[in-house]
N, C-alpha and C positions, 0 to 999 in steps of 0.2 A: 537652490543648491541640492545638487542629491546626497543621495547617504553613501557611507562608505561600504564596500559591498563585504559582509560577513565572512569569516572564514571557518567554514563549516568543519564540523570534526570526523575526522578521517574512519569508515567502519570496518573492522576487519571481518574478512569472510566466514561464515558460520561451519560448523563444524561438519557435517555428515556432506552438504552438495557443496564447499567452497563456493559460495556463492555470495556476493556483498548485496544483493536483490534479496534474498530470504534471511541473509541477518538484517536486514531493516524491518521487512515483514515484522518479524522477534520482535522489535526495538518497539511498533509500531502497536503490537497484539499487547504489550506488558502494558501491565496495571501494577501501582504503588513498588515499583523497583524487583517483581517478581520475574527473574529472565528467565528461571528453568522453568517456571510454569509455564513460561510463553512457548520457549523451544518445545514442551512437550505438547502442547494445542498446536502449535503449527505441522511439527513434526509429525503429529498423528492426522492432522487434516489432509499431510503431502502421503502417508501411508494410504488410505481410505481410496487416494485416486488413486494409486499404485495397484491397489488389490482389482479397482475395477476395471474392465476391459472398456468399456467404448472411452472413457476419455483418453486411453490411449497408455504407452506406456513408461512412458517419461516425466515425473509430474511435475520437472524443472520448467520444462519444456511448456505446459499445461498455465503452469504460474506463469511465466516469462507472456504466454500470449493472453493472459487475461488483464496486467499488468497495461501491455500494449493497447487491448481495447478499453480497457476503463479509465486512461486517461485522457483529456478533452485537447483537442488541436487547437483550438481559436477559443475568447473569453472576451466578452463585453466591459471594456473600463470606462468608467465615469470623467469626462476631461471638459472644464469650464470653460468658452469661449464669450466672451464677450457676457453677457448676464444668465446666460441658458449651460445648462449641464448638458453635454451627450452620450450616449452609451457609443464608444468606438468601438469594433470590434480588434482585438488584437492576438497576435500566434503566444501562446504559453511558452514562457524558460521551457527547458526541459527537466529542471531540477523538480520547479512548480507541477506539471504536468503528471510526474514520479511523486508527489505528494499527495498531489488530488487523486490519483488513482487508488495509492495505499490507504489513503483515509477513506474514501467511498466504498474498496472494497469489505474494509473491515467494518464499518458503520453498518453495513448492508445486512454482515452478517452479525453483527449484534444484535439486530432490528430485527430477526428472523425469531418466530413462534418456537418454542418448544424448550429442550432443555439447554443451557447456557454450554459456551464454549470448554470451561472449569467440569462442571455436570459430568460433561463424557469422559474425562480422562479418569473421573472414579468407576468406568467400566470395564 
């Protein structure tokens, strides 16, 4: 029997791009219920590309295709046939897809040397 399929809570767009992609980001970046902390790390992340010339000058724009590449098209599942497990491969929801990409990218940059995302915004 499958599961019943969840009904996901509706995000309303963030404030400065109207964007429901960067209020997730927010949603995504926050640690213990802090949202302005988050909007002001993302916000100043989405500044940083704005000030610089080669990534161009849109940084909605910038986010939206990084978004695009960091999510994975195909994913191997586990499905039991007879006494053996297989890895199938199979094409990602697109919900799924939009998940793994916002968590890898933020993971990425957690994981990145130097001073914490929190660190910069006391500059």
């Amino acid at each position: 029997m499958r599961r019943p399929i969840k009904k996901r809570p509706i995000v309303s767009p963030d404030i400065v791009y109207g964007s429901v992609d960067v209020e997730r980001l927010i949603n995504y970046v926050m640690l213990n219920g802090q949202k302005e902390t988050a909007r002001k790390i993302v916000y100043g992340a989405f500044d940083l590309m704005k000030a610089d010339k080669e990534a161009g000058d849109d940084p909605l724009e910038t986010f939206n295709t990084a978004l695009r590449n960091a999510g994975p098209l195909m994913e191997v599942r586990s499905r039991r046939v007879g006494g053996a497990n297989y890895q199938v491969p199979r094409e990602v929801r697109a919900e799924r897809r939009q998940a793994l990409a916002y968590r890898w990218i933020i993971a990425a940059a957690r994981k990145q040397k130097g001073s914490t995302m929190q660190k910069d915004l006391a500059k």
